[in-house]
N, C-alpha and C positions, 0 to 999 in steps of 0.2 A: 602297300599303298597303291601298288598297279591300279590303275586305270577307277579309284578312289571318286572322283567327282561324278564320272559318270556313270556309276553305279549306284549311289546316293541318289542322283534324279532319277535313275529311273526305278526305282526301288520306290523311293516317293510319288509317283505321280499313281502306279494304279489303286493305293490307298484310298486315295483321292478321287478314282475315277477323273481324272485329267487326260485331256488329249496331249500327250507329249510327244510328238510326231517330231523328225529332223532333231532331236538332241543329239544323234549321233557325232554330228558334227565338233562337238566339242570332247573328245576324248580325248585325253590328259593321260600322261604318264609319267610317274616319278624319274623315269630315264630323262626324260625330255628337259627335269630342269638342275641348273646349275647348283642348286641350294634352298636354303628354308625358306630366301625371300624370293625367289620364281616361284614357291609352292603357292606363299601369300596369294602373290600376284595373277599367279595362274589361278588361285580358287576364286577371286575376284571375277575376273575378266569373263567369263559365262555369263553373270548375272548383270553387270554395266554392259557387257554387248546385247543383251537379250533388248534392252528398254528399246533397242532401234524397233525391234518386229511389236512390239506391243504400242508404238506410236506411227506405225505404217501405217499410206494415207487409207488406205482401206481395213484399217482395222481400228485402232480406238478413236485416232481423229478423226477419220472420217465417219464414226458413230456419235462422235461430239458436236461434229460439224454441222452434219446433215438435221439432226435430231432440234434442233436451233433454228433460229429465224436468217442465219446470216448465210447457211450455203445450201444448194440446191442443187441436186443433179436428174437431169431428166434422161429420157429415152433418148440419144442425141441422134437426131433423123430417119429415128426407127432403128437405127444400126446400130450405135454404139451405147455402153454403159449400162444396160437394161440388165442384167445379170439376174436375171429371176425376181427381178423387182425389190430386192434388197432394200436398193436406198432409197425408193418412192416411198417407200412402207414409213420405213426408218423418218424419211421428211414429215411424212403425212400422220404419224402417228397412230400408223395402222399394223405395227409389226407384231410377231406373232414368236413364240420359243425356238419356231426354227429357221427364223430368219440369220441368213449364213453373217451377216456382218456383225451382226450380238453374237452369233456363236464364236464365232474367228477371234473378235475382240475378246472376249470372255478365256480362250485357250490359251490368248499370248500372255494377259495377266494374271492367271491362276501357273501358267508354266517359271513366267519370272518369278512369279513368288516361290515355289519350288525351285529354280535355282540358288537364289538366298540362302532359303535352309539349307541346297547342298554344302553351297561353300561356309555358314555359319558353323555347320559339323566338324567340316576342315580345319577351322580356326580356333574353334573352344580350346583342346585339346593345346594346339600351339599356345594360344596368350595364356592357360593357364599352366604352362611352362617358363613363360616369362618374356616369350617373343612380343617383343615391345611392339614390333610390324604388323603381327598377328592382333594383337589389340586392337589398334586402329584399325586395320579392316575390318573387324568384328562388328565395331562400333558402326563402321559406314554400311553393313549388309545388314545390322539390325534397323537402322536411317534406312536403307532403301528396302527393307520390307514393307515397313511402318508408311513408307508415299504409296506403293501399290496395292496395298491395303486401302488406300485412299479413294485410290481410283476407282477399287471394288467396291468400296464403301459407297461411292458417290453414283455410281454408273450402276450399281443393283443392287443395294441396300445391305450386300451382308461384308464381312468379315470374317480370313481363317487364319484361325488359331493354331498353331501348331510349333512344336519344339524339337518334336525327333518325326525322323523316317521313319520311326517303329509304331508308332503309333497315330489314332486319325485323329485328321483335323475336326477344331470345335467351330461352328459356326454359330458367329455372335451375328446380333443386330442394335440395332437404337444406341441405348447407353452402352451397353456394354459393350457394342467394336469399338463408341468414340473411348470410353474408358482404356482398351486394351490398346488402340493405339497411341492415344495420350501418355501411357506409360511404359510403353517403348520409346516413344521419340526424347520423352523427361529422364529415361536412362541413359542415354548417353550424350545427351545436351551438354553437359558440362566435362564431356571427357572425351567428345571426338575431334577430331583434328578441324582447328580454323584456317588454315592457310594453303589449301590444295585449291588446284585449278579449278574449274566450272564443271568438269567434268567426274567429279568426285562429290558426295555427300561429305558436308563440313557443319560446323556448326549454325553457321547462318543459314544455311539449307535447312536445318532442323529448325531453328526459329521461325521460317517460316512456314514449314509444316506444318507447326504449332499454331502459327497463326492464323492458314488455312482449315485447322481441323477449328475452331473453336469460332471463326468468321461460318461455318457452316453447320456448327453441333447443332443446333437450331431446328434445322430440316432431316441432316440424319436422325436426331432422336423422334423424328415423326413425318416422314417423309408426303405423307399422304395429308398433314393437315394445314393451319396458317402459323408458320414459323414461329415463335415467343425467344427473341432474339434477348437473352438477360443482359445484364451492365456486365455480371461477373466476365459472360464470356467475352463483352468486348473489352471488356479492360485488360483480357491477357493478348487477344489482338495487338492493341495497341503496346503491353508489353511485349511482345515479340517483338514487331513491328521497330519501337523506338530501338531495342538491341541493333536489328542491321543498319537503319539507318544512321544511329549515334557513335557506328564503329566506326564510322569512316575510311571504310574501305573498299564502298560503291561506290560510283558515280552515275547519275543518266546521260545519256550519249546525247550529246549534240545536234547530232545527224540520226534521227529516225531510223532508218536504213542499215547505218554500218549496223545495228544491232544482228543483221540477216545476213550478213555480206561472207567472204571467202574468208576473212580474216577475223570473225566473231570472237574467236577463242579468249582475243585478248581485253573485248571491248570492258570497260571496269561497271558495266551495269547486268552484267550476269552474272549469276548464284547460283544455282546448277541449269546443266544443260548436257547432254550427249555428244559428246566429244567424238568428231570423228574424223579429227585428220589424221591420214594415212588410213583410214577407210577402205576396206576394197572392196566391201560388198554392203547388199543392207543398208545402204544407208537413203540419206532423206531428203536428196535432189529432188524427191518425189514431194516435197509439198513446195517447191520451187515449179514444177511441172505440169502438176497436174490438172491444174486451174486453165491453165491459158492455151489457146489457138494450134491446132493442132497443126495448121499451117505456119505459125511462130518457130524461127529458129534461133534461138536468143544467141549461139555461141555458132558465129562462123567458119570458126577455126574449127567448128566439131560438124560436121554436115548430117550427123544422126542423132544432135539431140535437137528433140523438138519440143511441141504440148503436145498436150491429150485430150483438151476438148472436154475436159470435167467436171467438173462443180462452178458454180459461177455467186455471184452474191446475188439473194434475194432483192428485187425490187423495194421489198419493205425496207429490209437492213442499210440499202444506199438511201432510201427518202429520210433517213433519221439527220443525215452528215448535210440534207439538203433545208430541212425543215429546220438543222442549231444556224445555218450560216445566210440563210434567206436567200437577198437577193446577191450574193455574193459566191459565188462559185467557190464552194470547199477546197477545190485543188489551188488556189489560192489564196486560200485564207488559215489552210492548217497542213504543214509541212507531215503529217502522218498518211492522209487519205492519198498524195501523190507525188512523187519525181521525175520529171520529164528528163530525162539521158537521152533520145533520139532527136537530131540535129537538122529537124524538116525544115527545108527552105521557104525563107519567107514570101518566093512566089509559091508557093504548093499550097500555103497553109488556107487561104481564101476557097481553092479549088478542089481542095480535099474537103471542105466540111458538108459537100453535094453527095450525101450520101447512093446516091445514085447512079455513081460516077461509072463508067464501065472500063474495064482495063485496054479494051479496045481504041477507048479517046485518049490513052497517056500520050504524052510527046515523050522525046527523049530525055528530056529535062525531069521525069517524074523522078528523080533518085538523088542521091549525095550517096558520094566516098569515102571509105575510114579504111583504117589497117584492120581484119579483121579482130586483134586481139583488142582492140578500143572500142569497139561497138558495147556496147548495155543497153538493154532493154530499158524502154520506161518501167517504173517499181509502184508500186499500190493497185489501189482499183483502177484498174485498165476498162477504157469505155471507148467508143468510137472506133473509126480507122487505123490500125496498128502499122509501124513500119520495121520492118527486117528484111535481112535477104531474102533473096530470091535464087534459084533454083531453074537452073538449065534442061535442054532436052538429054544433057547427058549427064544431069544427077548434081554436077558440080554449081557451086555458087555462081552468080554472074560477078563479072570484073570491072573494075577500071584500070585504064591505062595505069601500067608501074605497077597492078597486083592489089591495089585496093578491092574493095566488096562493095557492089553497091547495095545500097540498101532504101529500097520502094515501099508506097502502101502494100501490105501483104494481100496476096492473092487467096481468094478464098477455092480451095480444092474438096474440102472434105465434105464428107456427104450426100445428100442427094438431093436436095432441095434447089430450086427454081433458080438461085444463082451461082450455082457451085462451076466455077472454070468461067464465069463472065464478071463478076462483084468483086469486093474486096473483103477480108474479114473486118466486120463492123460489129463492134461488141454493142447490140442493142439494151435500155434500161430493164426492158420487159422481158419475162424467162417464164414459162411456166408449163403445165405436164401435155399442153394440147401439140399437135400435130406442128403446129404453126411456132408455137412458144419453144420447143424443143430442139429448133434445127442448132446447127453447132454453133452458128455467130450469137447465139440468143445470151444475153445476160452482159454483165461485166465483171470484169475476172481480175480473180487475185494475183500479184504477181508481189508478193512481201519478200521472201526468200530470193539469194543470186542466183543464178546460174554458175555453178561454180566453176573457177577457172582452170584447176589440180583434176578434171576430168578427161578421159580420151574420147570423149561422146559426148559430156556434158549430164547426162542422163544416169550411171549407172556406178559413180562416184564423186563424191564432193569433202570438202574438207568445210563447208557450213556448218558447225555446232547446232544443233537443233533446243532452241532456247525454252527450258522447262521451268524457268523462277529467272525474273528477273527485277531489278531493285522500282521500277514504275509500279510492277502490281502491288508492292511493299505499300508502297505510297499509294495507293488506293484502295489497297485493304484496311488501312491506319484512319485512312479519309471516313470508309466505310463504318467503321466502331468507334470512332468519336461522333460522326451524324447519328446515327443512332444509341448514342448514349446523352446526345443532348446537345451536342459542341460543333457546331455546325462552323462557325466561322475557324477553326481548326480544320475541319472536314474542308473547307475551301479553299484556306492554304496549302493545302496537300495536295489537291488537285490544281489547281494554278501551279505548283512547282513541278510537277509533272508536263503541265500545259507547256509552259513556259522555257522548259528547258531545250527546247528542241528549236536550237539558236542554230545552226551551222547554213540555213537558206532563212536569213532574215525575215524577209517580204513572206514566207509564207508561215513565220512562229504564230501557233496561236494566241488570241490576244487573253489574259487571261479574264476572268468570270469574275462578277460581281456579286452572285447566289448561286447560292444552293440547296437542292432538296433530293428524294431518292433519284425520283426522275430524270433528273439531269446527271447526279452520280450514275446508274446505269447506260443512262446515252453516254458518259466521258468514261468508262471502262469498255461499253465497245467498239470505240474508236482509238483508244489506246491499243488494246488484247486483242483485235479480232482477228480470226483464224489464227488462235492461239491454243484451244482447247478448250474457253474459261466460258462460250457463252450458254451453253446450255445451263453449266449449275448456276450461272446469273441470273436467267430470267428464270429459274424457279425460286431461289432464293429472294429474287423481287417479285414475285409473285405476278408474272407473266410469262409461265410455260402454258397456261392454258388459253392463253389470245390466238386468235386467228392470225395469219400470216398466209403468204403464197400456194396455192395448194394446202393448208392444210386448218382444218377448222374444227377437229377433236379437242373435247374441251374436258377429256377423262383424265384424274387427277391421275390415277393407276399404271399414265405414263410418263410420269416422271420417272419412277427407274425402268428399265428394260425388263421384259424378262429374265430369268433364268435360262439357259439355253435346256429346250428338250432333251440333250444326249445326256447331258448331264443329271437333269433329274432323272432320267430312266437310269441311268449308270448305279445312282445313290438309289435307287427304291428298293433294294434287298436290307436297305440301315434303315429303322422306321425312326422319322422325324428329321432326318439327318438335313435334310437338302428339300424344304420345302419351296413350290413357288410362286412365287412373288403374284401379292391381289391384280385383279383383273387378266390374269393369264391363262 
């Protein structure tokens, strides 16, 4: 059984012609465990840890992200981001098979899937001895093949089949991957464990799987044409659907936010999600990070976690949240789009909105005090003047008397543009690929995720659960396939219970909706989901991936899936038909 897991993946991946690069790291040894159920666990643990690198913000989120109307990362001042034009492409819908971000993406989910089957090989063998343990893992590694199959399915149209390391994968498309992962996730729906944490496939996770594959059979079995959305499939939607919500073992969160926060693990509106406390590497501070002010330092107590100055949200995707609420300021009026946690003084707040202001005219009065372990960042779309500490000639935070932190409008340092070391950062509405739209303050950024507090830098550990299902999309997937089966004032209940649930800052609960049609059901799932992962298959399944947007005005249907990555077809061209790729490539 020596070193058994990791000979299995790598046995598996050149079949496949798979980049399976760093597996090493997970070598296993039957010495290493106490008994049959470390072996369970251990043959597990490869494949739940892998989902972190195949959701890194620069690999499939950030192919999800960018590829959408709702993030955008430009050339940030000439300097930063530009990475051989990856993610211009990627926005613009100009990408090509060997664009490194579809490759990257493409390697970490064809490698998870190949972990599965290692640890599924490990397992057969044990449950069909009788290891009850072994069962139920099986059952969750066959559940978490059947989601990344999903995500292959959805992000480039194929599906792989495969059962042993000895033999090659089959590569389904249309009906036949929805068929084949249809009846894996119906395998063991009725026989995998219901009551494991978020961070385990359980049965509700598989209901909703179910419910996501068949809310999109539609588009996969013809990705290229105008979706023929049937009753059958919404009515198993909606059976899925009524399963998790009539179990009564969800709930929606109150508070927007905790859903993102240090303490997620527990919140009762997640269904699966990447469980990472006690984390120590790999993990996804980084979609906490990567959005916001590279002058931002959310965690005072940490003086080397910062932002990065990366993706910000399209001007399009904020005028939607500006256009449902008119003349009423969104941060206002719907406790999703914002939470003010920074405690500016109300002489400041007249004299900060001069966006012009220069650091040079602050008095001393420009700051307030906190310990630094109470400081939080504002959370959602961060727009305007941002406040955090500040940063000494000798590196350290500035103080107040007794060891507080103060904390000022943020100084703008990065970059090289006209007000770099005299301005403040000011997250402007406007963002886009020119000289001028590109400097770092351009856009307004995401800030959904905490800064976790379990970090020693803030940066390069977090105990955030990174939220992969949770019970709102339930409720707007159920919305979705009763509107479209006819039942609309159902479809509007469902999103008003959504709306509506998000009581814990009164004054800013949305008020709930009086109609509804697709139109508005897509505006209220991207203001529920967004930078969640969901809005690229949204707006094709609504049929507006081919709309113009920021930067980008390709209207070729051909991009709805990605390419296939070059390495890959070249790798499969000695298998004739094996690994065809995808039209317009």
């Amino acid at each position: 059984m020596k070193n058994r897991i990791l000979i299995t993946i790598l046995a598996f991946c050149p079949l496949l012609h798979w980049n399976c690069t760093d597996l090493e790291e997970e070598r296993l040894d039957e010495s290493e465990f106490g008994g049959q159920a470390e072996l369970v666990s251990g043959s597990i643990a490869p494949a739940y840890g892998y989902v972190s690198r195949v959701w890194l913000h620069t690999r499939y989120f950030g192919l999800q992200l960018l590829a959408a109307d709702e993030g955008i990362l430009p050339f940030r001042g000439g300097t930063d981001w530009f990475d051989g034009g990856k993610f211009i492409a990627t926005h613009a819908h100009t990408m090509t098979p060997t664009n490194d971000l579809i490759g990257d993406s493409w390697n970490e989910v064809t490698i998870n899937i190949s972990r599965t089957l290692a640890a599924i090989e490990v397992l057969e063998p044990l449950a069909e001895n009788g290891d009850n343990e072994a069962q139920g893992a099986l059952h969750e590694m066959r559940a978490l093949r059947a989601y990344l199959n999903i995500l292959l399915l959805d992000s480039w149209g194929v599906v792989l089949r495969k059962e042993s390391s000895a033999e090659l994968s089959e590569v389904l498309r249309g009906q036949d991957a929805v068929d084949y992962i249809e009846s894996e996730l119906l395998a063991v729906v009725d026989v995998i464990n219901a009551t494991r944490g978020p961070g385990r496939m359980t049965q509700a996770a598989v209901w909703g799987l179910l419910a996501r594959l068949h809310l999109n059979a539609a588009v996969y079995r013809d990705p290229y044409g105008t979706p023929n959305f049937s009753a059958g499939d919404m009515d198993e939607v909606i059976r899925y659907t009524d399963n998790i919500i009539n179990s009564g073992n969800f709930a929606l969160s109150p508070e927007y936010f905790d859903l993102f926060n240090d303490d997620n693990n527990s919140n009762p509106e997640l269904i699966f999600a990447l469980d990472q406390r006690g984390q120590l590497e790999d993990e996804h501070s980084r979609w906490a990070y990567w959005s916001i002010a590279g002058d931002m330092f959310p965690r005072p107590e940490s003086p080397r976690a910062d932002g990065t100055d990366g993706p910000a949200f399209t001007s399009d995707f904020v005028q939607t949240w500006f256009d449902a609420y008119g003349a009423t300021d969104p941060a206002e009026a719907d406790a999703r789009f914002y939470q003010r946690n920074t405690l500016i003084p109300d002489a400041q707040l007249q004299d900060f909105e001069n966006r012009e202001k220069l650091i040079a005219t602050e008095t001393e009065n420009s700051f307030y005090c906190i310990d630094p372990d109470d400081f939080e960042m504002d959370r959602g779309i961060l727009r305007g003047i941002q406040w955090g500490p500040r940063k000494g000639d000798d590196g350290a935070f500035l103080t107040c008397d007794g060891g507080q932190v103060r904390i000022y409008p943020v100084q703008l340092t990065r970059g090289s543009g006209p007000d770099r070391d005299v301005a403040y950062v000011n997250h402007t509405f406007d963002i886009d690929f020119t000289n001028e739209g590109s400097l770092h303050n351009k856009g307004y950024r995401c800030s959904k995720y905490q800064f976790s507090r379990t970090s020693p830098d803030g940066n390069d550990f977090s105990s955030v659960d990174l939220v992969l299902m949770r019970l709102a999309e339930i409720y707007l997937m159920r919305a979705e396939a009763k509107l479209r089966n006819g039942d609309a004032a159902g479809a509007l209940a469902d999103v008003n219970a959504v709306r509506t649930s998000r009581t814990a800052r009164p004054e800013q609960t949305p008020e709930a909706l009086t109609s509804l049609d697709l139109d508005i059901l897509f505006r209220e799932r991207g203001f529920e989901l967004y930078w969640e992962g969901f809005r690229r298959g949204d707006q094709i399944r609504f049929g507006k991936y081919e709309d113009s947007w920021t930067e980008k005005t390709n209207t070729d249907v051909n991009k709805r899936l990605f390419p296939i990555p070059q390495s890959a077809v070249d790798a499969a061209s000695g298998i004739d038909g094996f690994l065809e790729q995808n039209p317009g490539y």
